[in-house]
C-alpha positions as CSV (number, residue, x, y, z in Angstrom):
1,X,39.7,-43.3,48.7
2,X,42.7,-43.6,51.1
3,X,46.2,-43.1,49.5
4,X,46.6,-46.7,48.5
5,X,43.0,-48.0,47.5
6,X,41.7,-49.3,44.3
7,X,40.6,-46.3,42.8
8,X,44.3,-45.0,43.1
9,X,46.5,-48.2,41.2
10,X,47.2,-48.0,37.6
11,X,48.4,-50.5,35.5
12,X,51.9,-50.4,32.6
13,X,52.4,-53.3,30.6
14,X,56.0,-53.4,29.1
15,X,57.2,-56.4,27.4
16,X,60.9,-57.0,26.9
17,X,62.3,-60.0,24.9
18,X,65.8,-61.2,26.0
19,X,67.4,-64.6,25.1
20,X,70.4,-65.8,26.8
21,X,71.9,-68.9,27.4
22,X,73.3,-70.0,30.2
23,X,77.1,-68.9,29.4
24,X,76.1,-65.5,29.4
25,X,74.7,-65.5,33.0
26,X,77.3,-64.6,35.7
27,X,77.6,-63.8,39.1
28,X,73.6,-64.4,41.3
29,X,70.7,-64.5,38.4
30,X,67.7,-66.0,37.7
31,X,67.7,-68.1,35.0
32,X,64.5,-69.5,32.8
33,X,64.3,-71.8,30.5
34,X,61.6,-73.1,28.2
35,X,59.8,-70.8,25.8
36,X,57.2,-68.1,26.3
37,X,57.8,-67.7,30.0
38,X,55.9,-64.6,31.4
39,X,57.2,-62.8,34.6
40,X,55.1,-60.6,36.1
41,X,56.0,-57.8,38.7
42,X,53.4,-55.7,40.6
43,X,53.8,-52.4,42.3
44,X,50.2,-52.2,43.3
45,X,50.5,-48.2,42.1
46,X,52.9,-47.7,44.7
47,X,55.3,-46.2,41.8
48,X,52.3,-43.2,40.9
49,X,51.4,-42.7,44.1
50,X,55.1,-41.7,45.0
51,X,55.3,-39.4,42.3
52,X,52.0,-37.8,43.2
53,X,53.8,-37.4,46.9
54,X,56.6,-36.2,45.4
55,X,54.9,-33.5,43.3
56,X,53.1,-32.7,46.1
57,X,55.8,-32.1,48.8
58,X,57.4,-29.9,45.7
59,X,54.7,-27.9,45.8
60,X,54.6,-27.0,49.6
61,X,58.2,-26.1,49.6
62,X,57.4,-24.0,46.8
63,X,54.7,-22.3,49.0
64,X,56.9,-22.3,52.1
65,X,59.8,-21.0,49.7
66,X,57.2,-17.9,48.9
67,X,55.8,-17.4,52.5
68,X,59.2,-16.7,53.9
69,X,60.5,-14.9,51.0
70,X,57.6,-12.5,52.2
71,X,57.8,-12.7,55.7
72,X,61.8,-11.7,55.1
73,X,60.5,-8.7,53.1
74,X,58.0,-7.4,55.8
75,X,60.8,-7.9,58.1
76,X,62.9,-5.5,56.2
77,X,60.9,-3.3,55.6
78,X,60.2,-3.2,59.5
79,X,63.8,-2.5,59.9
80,X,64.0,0.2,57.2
81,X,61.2,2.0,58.9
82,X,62.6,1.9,62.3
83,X,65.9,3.1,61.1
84,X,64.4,5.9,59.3
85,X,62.6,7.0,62.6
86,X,65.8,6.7,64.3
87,X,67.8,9.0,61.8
88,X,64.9,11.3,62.1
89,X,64.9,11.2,66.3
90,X,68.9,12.0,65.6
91,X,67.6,15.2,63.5
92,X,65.7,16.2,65.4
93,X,67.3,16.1,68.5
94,X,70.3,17.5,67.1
95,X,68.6,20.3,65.7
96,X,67.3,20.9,69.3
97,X,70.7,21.1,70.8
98,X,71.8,23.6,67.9
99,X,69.5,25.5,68.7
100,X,70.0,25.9,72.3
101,X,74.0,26.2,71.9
102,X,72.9,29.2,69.0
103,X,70.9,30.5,72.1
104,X,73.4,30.3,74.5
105,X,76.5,31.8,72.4
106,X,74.3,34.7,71.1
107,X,72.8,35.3,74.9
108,X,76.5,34.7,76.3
109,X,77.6,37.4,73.5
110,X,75.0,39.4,74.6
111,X,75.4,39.6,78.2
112,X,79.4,39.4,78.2
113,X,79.5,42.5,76.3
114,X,77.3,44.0,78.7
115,X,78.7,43.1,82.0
């Protein structure tokens, strides 16, 4: 059934005695009088069917909490990887140009003590 059908209402009974007379009521009130008067106030279930909203939306952002808790990590570790290929493109390339200025100084060495 729907979100507010029958088979979704509950029913609390609370009973609450309370005698006062009328010089104890102030200010906008209802008053009674007589003996054994019974008020009755229905919420049709809306009450339980707002908690079972409320636990539910709790729960999604719990899920949504977790979802981009992981999509932050994959994102890290994205970054973490791409700066590791960067430091090893520096290496590398750095290694390269060692190697040709080692060439060079021994060659120039080579050749200057020649000429």
């Amino acid at each position: 059934m729907g979100l507010f059908g029958g088979g979704n209402s509950s029913s609390t009974t609370r009973t609450t005695t309370q005698d006062a007379g009328f010089s104890q009521v102030s200010g906008p009130a209802l008053a009674l009088q007589g003996t054994g008067n019974n008020i009755q106030f229905v919420d049709q279930g809306a009450i339980k069917a707002a908690t079972t909203i409320a636990t539910q939306a709790l729960g999604n952002v719990e899920i949504a909490g977790q979802q981009a808790s992981q999509t932050t990590s994959q994102a890290v570790a994205a970054v973490s990887q791409a700066a590791a290929g960067q430091t090893d493109t520096l290496i590398t390339t750095g290694l390269k140009w060692a190697a040709i200025i080692a060439i060079a100084y021994f060659a120039f060495k080579a050749f200057g003590k020649s000429l």
